[in-house]
C-alpha positions in Angstrom: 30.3 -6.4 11.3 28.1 -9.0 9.3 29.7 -12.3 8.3 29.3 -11.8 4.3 29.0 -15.8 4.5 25.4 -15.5 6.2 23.8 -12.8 3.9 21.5 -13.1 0.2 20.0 -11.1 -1.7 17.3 -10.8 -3.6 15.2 -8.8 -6.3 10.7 -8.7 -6.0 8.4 -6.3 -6.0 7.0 -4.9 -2.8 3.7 -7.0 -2.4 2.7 -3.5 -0.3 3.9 -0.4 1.0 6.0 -0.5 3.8 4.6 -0.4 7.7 6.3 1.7 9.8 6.5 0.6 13.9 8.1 3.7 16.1 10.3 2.0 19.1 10.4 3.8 22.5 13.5 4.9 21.5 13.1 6.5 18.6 14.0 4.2 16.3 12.0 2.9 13.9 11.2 -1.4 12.5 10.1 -1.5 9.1 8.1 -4.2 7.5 7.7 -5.1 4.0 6.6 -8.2 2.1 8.5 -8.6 -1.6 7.6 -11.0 -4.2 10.5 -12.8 -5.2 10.4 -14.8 -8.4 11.5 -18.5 -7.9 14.6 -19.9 -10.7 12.6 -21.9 -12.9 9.2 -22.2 -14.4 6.2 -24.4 -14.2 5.1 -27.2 -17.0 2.3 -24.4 -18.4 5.6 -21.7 -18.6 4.4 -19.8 -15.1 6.7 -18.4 -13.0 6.0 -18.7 -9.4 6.7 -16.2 -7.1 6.8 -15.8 -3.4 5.7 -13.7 -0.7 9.0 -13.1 1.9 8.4 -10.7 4.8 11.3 -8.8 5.2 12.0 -6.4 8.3 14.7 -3.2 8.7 15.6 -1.2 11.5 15.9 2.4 11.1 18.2 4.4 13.9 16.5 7.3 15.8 19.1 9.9 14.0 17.9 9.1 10.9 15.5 11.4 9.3 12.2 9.6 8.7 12.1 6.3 7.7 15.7 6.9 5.6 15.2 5.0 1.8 12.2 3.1 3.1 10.2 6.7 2.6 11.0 6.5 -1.3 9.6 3.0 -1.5 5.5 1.8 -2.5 3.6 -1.1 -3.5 4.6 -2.8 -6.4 7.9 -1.0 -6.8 10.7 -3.5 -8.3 13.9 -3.0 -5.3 16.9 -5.4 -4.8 17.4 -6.7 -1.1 20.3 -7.7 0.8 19.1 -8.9 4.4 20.4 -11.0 6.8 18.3 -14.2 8.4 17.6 -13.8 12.3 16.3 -16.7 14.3 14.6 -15.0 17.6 14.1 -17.4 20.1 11.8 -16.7 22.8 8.9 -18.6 25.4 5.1 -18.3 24.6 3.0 -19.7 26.7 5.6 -22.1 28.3 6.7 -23.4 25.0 10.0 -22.3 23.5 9.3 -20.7 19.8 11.7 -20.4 17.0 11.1 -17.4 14.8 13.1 -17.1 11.3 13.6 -13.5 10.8 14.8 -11.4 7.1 16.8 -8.9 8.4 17.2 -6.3 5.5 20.8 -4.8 5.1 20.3 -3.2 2.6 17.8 -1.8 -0.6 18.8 -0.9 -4.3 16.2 1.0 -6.1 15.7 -1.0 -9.2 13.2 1.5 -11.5 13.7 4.9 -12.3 12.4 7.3 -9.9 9.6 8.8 -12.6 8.3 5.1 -13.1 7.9 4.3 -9.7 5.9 8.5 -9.0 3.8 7.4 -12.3 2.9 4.1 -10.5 2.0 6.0 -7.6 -0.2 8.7 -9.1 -2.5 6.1 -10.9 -2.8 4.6 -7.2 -3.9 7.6 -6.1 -6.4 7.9 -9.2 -7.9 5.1 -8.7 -7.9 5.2 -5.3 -9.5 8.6 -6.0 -12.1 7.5 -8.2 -13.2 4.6 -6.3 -13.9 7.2 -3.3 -16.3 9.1 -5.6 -17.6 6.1 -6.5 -18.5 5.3 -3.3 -19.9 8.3 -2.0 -22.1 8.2 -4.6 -23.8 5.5 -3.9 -23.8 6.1 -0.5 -25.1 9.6 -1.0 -28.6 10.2 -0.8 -31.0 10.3 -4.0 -32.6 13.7 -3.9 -36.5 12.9 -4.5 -38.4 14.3 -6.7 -40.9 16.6 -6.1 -44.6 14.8 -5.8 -46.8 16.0 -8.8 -49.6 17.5 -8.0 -52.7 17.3 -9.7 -55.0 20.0 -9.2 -56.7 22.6 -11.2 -55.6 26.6 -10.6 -58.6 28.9 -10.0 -56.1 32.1 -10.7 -56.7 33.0 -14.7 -53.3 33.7 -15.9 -54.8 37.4 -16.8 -54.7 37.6 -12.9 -51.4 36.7 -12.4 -49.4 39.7 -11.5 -46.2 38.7 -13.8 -46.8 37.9 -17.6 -46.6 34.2 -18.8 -45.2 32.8 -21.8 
């Protein structure tokens, strides 16, 4: 059990959508980065925000990547995480690594607002594609003109002509 002294939470948006990592086991790491909003404002009225990297671990029984399937870039979520510190030796010096440990996500936006978000992604994402292939595709040239004269009379030509 979690010591309820060592946990925060926090609301952002998801900065991108979620990377999946499979273990050998068959769990599954998760990594997200949110954009959390500090508590106050700058002089010009800006709120500054900041990018935390978060990580969850998903259990082998659980289907796919359990709530963390439901969740996209830019998607407004509430976490509660845990910080780790994973100490470890990298190239004969001892590194400490501060770790976000997410506990738990609260979906913070109706589920049609965050499929509407999604689907103009996929729009634009759509549309740039087209875009591209476009210019990458090859211009079809024209025809050269040619100048020259027929010797055929059109009262030899075996089909009439306007």
């Amino acid at each position: 059990m979690s010591n309820p002294n060592s946990t925060a939470s926090v609301i952002g948006r998801l900065a991108n959508d979620p990377k999946v990592f499979e273990n050998k086991d068959g769990s599954k790491k998760v990594m997200l980065t949110a954009f959390v909003d500090r508590g106050y404002t700058d002089r010009q009225g800006n709120r500054i925000s900041d990018a935390l990297p978060f990580e969850a671990f998903v259990r082998a029984e659980t289907p796919s990547t359990g709530p963390f399937a439901h969740v996209h870039k830019g998607d407004l979520v509430g976490l509660s995480y845990e910080p780790r510190l994973n100490r470890y030796t990298k190239n004969g010096a001892e590194v400490f690594e501060v770790k976000l440990e997410i506990q738990n996500i609260s979906f913070l936006e109706s589920r049609a607002t965050t499929q509407a978000r999604l689907a103009e992604r996929v729009t634009k994402a759509e549309a740039q594609n087209q875009n591209l292939q476009a210019q990458a595709a090859p211009v079809a040239a024209a025809p050269p003109a040619v100048a020259h004269a027929s010797a055929v009379q059109d009262e030899q030509l075996p089909f009439p002509t306007a």
